[in-house]
PDB file as gemmi writes it, atoms N, CA and C in Angstrom:
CRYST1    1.000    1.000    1.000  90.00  90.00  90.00 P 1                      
ATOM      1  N   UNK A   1     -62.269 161.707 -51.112  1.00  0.00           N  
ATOM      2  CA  UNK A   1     -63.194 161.745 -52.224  1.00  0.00           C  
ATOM      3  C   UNK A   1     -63.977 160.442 -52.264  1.00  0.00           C  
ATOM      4  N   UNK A   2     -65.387 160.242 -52.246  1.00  0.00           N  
ATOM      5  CA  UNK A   2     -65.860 159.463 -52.624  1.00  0.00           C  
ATOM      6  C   UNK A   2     -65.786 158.668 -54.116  1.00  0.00           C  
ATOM      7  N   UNK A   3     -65.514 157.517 -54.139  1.00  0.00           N  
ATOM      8  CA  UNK A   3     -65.197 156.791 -55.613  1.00  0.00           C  
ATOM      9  C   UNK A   3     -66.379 156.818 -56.227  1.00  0.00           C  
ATOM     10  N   UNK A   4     -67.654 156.966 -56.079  1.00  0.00           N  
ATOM     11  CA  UNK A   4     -69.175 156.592 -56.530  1.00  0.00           C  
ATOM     12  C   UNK A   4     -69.152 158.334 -57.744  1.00  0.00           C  
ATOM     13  N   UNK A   5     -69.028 159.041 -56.424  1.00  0.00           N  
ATOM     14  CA  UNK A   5     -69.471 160.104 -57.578  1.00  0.00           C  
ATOM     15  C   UNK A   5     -68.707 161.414 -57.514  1.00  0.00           C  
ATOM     16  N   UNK A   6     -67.262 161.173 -57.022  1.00  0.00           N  
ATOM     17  CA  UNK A   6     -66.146 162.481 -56.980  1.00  0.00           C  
ATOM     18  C   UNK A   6     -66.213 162.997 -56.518  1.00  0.00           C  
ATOM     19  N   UNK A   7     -67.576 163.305 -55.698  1.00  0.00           N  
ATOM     20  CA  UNK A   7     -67.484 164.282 -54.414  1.00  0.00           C  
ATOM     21  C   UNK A   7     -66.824 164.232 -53.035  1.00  0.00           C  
ATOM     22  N   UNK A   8     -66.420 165.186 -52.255  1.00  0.00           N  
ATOM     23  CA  UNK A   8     -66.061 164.929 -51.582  1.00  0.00           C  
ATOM     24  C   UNK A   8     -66.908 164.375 -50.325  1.00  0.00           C  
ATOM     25  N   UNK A   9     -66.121 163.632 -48.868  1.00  0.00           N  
ATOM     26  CA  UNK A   9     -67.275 163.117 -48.273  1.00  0.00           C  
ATOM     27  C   UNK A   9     -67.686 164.039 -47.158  1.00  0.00           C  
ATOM     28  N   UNK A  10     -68.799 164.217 -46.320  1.00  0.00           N  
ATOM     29  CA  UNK A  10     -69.290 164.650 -45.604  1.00  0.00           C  
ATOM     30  C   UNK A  10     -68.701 164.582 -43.966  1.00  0.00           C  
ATOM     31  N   UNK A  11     -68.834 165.563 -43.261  1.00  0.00           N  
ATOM     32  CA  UNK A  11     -68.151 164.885 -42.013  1.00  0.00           C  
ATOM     33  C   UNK A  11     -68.725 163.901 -41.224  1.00  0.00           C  
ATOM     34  N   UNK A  12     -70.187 163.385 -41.021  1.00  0.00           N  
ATOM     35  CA  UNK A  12     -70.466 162.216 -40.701  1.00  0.00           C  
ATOM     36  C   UNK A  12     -69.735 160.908 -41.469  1.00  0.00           C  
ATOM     37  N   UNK A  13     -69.768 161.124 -42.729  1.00  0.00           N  
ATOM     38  CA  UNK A  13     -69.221 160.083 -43.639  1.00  0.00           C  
ATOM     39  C   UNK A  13     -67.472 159.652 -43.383  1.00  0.00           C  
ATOM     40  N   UNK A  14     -66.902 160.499 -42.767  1.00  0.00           N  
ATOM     41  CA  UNK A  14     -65.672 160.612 -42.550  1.00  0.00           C  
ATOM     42  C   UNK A  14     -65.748 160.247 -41.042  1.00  0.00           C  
ATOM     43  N   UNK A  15     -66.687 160.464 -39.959  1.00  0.00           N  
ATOM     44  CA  UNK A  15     -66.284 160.153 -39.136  1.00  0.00           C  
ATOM     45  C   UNK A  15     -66.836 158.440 -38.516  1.00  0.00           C  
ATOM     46  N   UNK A  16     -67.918 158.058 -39.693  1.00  0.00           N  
ATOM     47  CA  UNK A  16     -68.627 156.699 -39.335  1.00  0.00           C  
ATOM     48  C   UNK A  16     -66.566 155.800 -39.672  1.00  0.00           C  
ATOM     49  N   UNK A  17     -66.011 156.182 -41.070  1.00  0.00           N  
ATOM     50  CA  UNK A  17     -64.800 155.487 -41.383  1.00  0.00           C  
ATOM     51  C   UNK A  17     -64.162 155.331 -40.529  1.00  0.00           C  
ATOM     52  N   UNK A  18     -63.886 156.944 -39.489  1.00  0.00           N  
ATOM     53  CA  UNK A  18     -62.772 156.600 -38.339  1.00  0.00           C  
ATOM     54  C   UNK A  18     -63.010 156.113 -37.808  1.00  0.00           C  
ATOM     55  N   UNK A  19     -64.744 155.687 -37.249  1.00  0.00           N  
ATOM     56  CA  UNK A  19     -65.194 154.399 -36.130  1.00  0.00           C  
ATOM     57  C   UNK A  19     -64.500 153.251 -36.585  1.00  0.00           C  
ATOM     58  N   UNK A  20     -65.101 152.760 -37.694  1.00  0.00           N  
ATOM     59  CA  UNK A  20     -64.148 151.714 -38.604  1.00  0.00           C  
ATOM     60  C   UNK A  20     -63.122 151.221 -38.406  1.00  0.00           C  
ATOM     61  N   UNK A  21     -62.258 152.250 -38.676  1.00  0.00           N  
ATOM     62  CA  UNK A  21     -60.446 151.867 -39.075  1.00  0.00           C  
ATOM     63  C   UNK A  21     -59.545 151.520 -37.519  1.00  0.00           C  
ATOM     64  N   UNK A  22     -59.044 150.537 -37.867  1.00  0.00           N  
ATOM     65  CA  UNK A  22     -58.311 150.039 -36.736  1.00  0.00           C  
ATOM     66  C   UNK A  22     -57.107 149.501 -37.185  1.00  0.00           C  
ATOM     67  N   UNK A  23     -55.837 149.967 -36.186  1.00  0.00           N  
ATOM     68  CA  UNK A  23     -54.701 149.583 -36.698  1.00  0.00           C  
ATOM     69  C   UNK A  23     -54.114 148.473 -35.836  1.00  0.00           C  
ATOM     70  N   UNK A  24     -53.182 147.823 -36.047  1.00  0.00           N  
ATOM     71  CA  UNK A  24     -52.690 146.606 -35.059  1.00  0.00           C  
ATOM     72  C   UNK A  24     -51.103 147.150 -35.488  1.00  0.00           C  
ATOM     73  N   UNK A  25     -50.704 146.911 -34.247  1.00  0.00           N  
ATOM     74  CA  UNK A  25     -49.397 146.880 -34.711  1.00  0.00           C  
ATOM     75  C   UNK A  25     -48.886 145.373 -34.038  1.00  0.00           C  
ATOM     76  N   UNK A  26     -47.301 145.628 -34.553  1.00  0.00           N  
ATOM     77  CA  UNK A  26     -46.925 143.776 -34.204  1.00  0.00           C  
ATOM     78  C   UNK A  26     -46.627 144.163 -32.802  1.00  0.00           C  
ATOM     79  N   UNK A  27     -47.303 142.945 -31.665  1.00  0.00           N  
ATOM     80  CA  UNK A  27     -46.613 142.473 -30.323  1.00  0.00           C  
ATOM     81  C   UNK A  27     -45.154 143.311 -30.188  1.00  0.00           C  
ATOM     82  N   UNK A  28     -43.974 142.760 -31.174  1.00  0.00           N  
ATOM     83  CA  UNK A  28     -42.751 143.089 -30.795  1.00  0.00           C  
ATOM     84  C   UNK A  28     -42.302 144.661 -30.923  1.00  0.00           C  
ATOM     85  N   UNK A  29     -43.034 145.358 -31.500  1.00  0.00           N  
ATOM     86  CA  UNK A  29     -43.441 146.923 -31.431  1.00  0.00           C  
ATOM     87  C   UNK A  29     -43.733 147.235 -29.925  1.00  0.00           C  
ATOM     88  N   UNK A  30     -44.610 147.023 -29.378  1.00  0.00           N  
ATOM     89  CA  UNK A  30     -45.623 147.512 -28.515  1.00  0.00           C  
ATOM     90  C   UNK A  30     -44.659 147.043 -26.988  1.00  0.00           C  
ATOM     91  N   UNK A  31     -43.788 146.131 -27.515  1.00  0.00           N  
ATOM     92  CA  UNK A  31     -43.039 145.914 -26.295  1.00  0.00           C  
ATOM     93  C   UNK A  31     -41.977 146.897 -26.489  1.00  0.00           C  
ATOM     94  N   UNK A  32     -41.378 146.972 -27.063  1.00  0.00           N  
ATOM     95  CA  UNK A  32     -39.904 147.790 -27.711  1.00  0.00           C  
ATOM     96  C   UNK A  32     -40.414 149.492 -27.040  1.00  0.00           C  
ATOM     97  N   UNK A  33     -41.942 149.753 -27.162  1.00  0.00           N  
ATOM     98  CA  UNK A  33     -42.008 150.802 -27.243  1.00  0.00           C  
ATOM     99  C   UNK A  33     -42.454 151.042 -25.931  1.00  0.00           C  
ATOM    100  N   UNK A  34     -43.336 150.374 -25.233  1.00  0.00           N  
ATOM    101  CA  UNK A  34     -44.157 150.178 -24.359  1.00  0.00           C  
ATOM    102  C   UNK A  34     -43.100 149.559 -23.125  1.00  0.00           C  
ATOM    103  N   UNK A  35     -42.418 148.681 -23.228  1.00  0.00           N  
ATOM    104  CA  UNK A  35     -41.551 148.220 -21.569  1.00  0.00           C  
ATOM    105  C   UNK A  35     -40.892 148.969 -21.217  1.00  0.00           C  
ATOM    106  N   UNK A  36     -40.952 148.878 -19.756  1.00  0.00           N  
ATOM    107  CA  UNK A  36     -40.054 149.577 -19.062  1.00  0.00           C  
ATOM    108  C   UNK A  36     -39.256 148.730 -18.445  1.00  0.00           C  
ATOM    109  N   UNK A  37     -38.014 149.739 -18.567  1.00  0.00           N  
ATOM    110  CA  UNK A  37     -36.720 148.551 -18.157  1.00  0.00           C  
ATOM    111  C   UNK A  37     -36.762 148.768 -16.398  1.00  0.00           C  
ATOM    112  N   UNK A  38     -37.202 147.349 -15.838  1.00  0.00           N  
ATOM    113  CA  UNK A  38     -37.001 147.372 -14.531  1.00  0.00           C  
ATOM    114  C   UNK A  38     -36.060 147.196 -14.004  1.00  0.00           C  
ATOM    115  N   UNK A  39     -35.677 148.045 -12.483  1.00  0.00           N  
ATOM    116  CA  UNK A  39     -34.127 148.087 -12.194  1.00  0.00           C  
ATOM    117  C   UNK A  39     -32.929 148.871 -12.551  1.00  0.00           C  
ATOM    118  N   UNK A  40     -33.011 149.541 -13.481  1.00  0.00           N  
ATOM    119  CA  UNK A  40     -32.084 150.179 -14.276  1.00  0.00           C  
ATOM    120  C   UNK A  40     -31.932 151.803 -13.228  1.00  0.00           C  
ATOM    121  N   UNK A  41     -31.263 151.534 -12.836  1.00  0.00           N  
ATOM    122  CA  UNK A  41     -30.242 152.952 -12.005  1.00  0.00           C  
ATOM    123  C   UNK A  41     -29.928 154.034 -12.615  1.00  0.00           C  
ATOM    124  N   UNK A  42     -29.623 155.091 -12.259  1.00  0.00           N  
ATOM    125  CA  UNK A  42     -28.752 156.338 -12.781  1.00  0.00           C  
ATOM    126  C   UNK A  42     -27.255 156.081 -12.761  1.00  0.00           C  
ATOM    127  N   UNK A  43     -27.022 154.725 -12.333  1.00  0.00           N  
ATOM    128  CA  UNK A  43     -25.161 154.619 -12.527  1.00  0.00           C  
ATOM    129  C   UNK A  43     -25.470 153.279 -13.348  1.00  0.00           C  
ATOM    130  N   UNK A  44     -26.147 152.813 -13.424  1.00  0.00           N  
ATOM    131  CA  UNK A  44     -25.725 151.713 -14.358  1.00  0.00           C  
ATOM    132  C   UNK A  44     -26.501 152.581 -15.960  1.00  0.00           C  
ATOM    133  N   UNK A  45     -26.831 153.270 -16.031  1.00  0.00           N  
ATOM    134  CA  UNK A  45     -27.243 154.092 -17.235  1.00  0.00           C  
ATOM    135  C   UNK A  45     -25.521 154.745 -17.872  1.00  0.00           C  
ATOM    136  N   UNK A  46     -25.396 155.239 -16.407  1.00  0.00           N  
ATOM    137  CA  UNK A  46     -23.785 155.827 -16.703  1.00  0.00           C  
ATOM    138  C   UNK A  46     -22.657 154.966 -17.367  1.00  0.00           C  
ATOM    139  N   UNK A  47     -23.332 153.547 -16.558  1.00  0.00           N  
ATOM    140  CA  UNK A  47     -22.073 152.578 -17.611  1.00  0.00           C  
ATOM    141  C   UNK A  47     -22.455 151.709 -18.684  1.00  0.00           C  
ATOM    142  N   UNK A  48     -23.753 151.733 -18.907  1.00  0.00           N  
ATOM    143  CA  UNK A  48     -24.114 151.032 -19.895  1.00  0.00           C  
ATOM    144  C   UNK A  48     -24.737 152.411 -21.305  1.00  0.00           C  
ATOM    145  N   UNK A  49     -25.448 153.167 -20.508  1.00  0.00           N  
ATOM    146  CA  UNK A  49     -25.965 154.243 -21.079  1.00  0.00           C  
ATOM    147  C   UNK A  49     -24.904 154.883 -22.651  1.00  0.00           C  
ATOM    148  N   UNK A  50     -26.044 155.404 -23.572  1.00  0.00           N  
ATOM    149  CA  UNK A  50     -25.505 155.954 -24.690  1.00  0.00           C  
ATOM    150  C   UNK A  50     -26.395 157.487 -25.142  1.00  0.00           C  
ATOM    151  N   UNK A  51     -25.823 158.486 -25.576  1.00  0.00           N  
ATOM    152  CA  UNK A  51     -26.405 159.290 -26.052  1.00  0.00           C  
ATOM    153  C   UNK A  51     -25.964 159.531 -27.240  1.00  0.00           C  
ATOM    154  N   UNK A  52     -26.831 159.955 -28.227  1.00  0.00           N  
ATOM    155  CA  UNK A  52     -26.608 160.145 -30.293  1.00  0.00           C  
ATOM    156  C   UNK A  52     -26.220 161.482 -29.775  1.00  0.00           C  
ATOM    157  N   UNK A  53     -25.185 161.837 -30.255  1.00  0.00           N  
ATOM    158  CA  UNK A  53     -24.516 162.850 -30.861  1.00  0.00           C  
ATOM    159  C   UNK A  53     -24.601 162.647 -32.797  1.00  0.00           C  
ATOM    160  N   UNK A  54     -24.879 163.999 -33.243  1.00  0.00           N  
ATOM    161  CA  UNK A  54     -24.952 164.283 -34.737  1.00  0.00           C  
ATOM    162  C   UNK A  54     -23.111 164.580 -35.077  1.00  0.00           C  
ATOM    163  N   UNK A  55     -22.447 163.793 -36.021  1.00  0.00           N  
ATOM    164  CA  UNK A  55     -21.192 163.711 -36.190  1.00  0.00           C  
ATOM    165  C   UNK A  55     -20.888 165.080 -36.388  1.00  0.00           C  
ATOM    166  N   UNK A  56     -21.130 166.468 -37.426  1.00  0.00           N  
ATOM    167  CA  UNK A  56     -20.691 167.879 -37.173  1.00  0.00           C  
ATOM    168  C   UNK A  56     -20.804 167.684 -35.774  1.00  0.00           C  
ATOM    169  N   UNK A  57     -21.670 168.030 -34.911  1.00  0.00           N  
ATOM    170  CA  UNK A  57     -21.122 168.399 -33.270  1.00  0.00           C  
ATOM    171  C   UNK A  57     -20.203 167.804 -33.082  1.00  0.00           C  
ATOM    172  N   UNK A  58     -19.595 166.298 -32.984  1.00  0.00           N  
ATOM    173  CA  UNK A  58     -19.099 165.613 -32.479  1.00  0.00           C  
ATOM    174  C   UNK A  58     -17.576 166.414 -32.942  1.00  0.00           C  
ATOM    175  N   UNK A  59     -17.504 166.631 -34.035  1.00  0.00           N  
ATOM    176  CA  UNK A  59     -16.713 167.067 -34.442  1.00  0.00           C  
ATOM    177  C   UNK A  59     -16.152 168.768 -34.012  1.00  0.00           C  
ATOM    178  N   UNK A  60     -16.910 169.057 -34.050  1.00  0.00           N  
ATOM    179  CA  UNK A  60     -17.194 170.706 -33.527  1.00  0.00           C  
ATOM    180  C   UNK A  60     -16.324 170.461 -31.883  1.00  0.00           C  
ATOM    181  N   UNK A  61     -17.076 169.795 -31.399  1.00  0.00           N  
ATOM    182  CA  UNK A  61     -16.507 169.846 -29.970  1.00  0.00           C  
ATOM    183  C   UNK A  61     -15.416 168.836 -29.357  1.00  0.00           C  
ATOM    184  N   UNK A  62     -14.939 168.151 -30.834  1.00  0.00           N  
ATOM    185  CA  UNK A  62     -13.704 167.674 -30.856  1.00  0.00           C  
ATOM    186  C   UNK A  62     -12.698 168.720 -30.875  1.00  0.00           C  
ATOM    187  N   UNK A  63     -12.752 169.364 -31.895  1.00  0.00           N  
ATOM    188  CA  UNK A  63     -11.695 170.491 -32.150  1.00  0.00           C  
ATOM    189  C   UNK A  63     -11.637 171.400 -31.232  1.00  0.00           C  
ATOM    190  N   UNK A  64     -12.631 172.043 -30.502  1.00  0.00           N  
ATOM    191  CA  UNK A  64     -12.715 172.832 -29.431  1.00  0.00           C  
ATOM    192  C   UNK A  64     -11.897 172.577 -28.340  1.00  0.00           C  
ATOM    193  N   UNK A  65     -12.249 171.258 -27.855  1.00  0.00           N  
ATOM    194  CA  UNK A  65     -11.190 170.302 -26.823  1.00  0.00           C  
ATOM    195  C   UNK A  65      -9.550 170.406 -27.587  1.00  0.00           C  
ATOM    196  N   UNK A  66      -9.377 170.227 -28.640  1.00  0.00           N  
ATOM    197  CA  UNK A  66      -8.292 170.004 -29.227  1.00  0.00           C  
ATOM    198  C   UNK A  66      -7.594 171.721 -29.030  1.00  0.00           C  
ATOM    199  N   UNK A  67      -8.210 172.538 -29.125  1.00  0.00           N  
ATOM    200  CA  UNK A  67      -7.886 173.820 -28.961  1.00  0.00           C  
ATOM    201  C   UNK A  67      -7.443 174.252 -27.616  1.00  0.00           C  
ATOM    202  N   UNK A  68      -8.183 174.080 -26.662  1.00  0.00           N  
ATOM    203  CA  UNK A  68      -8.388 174.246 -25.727  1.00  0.00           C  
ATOM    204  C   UNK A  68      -6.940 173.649 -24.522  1.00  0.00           C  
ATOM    205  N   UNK A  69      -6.315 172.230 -25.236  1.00  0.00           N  
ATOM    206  CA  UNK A  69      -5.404 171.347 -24.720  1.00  0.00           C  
ATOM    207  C   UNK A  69      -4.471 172.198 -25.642  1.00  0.00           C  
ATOM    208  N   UNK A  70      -3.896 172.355 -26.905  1.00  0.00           N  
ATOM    209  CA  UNK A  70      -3.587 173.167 -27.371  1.00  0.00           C  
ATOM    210  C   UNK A  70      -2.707 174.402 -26.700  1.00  0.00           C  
ATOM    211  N   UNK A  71      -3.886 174.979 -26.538  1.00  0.00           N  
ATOM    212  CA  UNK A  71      -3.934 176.479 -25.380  1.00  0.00           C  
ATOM    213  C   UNK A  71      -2.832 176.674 -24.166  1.00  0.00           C  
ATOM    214  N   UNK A  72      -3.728 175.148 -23.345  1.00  0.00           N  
ATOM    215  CA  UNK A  72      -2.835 175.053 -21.917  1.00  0.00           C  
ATOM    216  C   UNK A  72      -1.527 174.505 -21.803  1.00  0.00           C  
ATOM    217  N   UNK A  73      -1.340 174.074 -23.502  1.00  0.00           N  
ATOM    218  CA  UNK A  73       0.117 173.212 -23.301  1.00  0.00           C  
ATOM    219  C   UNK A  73       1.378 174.369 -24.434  1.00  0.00           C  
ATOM    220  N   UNK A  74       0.387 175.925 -24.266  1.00  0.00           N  
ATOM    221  CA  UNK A  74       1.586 176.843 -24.965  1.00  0.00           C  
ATOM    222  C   UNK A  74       2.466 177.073 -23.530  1.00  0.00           C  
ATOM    223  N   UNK A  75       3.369 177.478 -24.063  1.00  0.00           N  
ATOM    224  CA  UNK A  75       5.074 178.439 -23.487  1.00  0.00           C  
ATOM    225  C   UNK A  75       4.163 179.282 -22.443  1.00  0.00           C  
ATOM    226  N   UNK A  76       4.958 178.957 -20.888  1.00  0.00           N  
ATOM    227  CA  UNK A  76       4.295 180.151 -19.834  1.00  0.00           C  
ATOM    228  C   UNK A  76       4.683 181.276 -20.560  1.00  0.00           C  
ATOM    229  N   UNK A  77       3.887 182.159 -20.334  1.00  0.00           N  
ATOM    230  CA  UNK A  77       4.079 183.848 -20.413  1.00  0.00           C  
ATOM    231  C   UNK A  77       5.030 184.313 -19.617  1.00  0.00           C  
ATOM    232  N   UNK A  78       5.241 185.515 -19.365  1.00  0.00           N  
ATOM    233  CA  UNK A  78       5.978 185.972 -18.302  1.00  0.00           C  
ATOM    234  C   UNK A  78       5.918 186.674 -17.337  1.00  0.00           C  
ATOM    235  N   UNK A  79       6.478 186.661 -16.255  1.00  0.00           N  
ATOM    236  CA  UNK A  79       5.300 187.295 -14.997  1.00  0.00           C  
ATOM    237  C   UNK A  79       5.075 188.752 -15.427  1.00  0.00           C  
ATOM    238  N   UNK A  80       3.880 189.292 -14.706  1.00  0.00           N  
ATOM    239  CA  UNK A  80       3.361 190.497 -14.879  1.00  0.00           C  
ATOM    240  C   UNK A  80       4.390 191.271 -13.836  1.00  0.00           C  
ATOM    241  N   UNK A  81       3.807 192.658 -14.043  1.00  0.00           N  
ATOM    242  CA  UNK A  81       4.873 193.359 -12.543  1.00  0.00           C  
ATOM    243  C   UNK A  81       3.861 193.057 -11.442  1.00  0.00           C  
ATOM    244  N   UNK A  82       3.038 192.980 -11.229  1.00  0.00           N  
ATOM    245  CA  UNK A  82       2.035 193.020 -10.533  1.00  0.00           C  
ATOM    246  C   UNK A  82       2.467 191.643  -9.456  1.00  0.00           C  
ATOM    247  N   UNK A  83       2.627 190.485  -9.845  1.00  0.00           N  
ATOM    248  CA  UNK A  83       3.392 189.336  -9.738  1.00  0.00           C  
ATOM    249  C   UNK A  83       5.115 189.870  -8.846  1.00  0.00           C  
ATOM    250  N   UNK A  84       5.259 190.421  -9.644  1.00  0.00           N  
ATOM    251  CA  UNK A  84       6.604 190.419  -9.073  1.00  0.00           C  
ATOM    252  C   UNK A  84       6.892 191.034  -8.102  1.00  0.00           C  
ATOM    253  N   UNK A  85       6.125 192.866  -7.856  1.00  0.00           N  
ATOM    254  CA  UNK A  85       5.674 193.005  -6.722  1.00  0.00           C  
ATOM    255  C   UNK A  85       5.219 192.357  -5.473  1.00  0.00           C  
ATOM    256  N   UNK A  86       4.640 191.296  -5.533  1.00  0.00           N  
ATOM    257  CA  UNK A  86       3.856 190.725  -4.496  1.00  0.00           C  
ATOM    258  C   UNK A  86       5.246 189.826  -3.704  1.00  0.00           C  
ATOM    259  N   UNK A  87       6.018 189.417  -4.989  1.00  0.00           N  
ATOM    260  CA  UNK A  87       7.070 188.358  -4.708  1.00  0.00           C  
ATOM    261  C   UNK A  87       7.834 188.930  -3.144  1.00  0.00           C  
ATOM    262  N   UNK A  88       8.100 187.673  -2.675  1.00  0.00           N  
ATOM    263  CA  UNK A  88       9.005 188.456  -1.410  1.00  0.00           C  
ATOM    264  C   UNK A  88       9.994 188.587  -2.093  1.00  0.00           C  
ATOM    265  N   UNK A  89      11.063 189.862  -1.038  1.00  0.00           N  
ATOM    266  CA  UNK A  89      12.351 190.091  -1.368  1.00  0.00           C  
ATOM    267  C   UNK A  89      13.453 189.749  -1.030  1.00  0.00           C  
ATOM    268  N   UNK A  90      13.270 188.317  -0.413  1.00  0.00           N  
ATOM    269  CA  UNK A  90      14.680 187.398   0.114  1.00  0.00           C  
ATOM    270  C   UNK A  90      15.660 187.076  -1.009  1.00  0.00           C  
ATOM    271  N   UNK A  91      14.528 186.645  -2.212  1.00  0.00           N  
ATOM    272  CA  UNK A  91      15.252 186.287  -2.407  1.00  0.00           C  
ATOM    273  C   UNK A  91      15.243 186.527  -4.505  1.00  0.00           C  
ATOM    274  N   UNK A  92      16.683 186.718  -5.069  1.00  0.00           N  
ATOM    275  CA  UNK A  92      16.747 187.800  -6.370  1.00  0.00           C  
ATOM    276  C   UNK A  92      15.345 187.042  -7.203  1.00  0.00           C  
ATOM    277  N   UNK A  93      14.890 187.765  -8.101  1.00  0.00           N  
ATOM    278  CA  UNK A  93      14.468 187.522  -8.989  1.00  0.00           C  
ATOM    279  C   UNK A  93      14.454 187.763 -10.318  1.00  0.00           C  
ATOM    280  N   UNK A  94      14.846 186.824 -11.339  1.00  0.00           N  
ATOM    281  CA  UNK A  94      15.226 186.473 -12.516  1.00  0.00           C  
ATOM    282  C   UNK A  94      13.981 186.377 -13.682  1.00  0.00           C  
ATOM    283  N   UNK A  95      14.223 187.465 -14.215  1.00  0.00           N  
ATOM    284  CA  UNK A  95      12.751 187.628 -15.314  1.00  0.00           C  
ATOM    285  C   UNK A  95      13.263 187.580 -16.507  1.00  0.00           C  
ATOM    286  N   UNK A  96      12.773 186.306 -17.445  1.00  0.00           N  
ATOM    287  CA  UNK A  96      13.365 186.280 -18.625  1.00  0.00           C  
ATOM    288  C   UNK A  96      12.291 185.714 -19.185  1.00  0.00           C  
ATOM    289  N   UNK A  97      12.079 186.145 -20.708  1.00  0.00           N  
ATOM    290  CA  UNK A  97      11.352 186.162 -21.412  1.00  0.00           C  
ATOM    291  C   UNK A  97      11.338 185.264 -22.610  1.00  0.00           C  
ATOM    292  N   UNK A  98      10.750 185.177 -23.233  1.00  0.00           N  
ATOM    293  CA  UNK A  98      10.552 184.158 -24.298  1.00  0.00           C  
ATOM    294  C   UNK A  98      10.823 184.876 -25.662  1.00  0.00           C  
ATOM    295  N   UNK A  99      11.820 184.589 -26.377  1.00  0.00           N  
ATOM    296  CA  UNK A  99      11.767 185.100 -28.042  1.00  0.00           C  
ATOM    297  C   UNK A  99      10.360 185.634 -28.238  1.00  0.00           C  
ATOM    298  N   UNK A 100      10.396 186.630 -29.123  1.00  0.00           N  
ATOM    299  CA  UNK A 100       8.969 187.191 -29.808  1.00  0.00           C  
ATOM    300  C   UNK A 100       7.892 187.325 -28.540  1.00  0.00           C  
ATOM    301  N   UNK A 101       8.025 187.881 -27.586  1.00  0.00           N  
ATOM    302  CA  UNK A 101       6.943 187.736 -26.202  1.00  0.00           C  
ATOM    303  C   UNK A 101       7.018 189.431 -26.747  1.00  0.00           C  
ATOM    304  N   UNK A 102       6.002 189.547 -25.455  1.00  0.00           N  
ATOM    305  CA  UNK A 102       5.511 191.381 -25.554  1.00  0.00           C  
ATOM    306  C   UNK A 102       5.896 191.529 -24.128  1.00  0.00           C  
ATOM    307  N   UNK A 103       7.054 191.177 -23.199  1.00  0.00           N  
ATOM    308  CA  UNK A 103       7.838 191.206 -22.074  1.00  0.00           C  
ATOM    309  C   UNK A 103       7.980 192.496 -21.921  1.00  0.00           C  
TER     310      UNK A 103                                                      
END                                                                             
């Protein structure tokens, strides 16, 4: 809006301003944003390197892992017949089951 008389401004009038307007930013910006880190490897990224994780994920795929270790550290099952079939027959085989199993 023009302050003189409330109207709004014209698109020449708007675009003489954008000739105008100039921004600076500070030196220590323009480096931060602008350098490139020379030298820097794909293994030293690996050992120095960081990636943001959002804490729900972090968490999410904490418990998943936690499940998962969980999982592999239950009571073996018990062999299938399928298994036991295959087994050679030298020598006996002893099939015993676990309380509460579906054996």
């Amino acid at each position: 809006m023009n302050d003189q008389n409330k109207e709004p401004m014209s698109d020449a009038q708007l675009s003489g301003l954008l000739r105008k307007w100039s921004v600076s930013a500070p030196s220590s910006l323009e480096e931060r944003v602008f350098a490139a880190k020379p030298g820097r490897s794909w293994w030293q990224f690996l050992l120095r390197g960081s990636i943001r994780v959002p804490v729900p994920i972090l968490c999410c795929l904490l418990l998943l892992m936690a499940a998962a270790v969980w999982r592999s550290a239950k009571a073996p099952t018990c062999a299938s017949a399928s298994v036991l079939e295959k087994a050679p027959i030298t020598t006996p085989v002893a099939v015993t089951c676990p309380a509460n199993s579906r054996c």
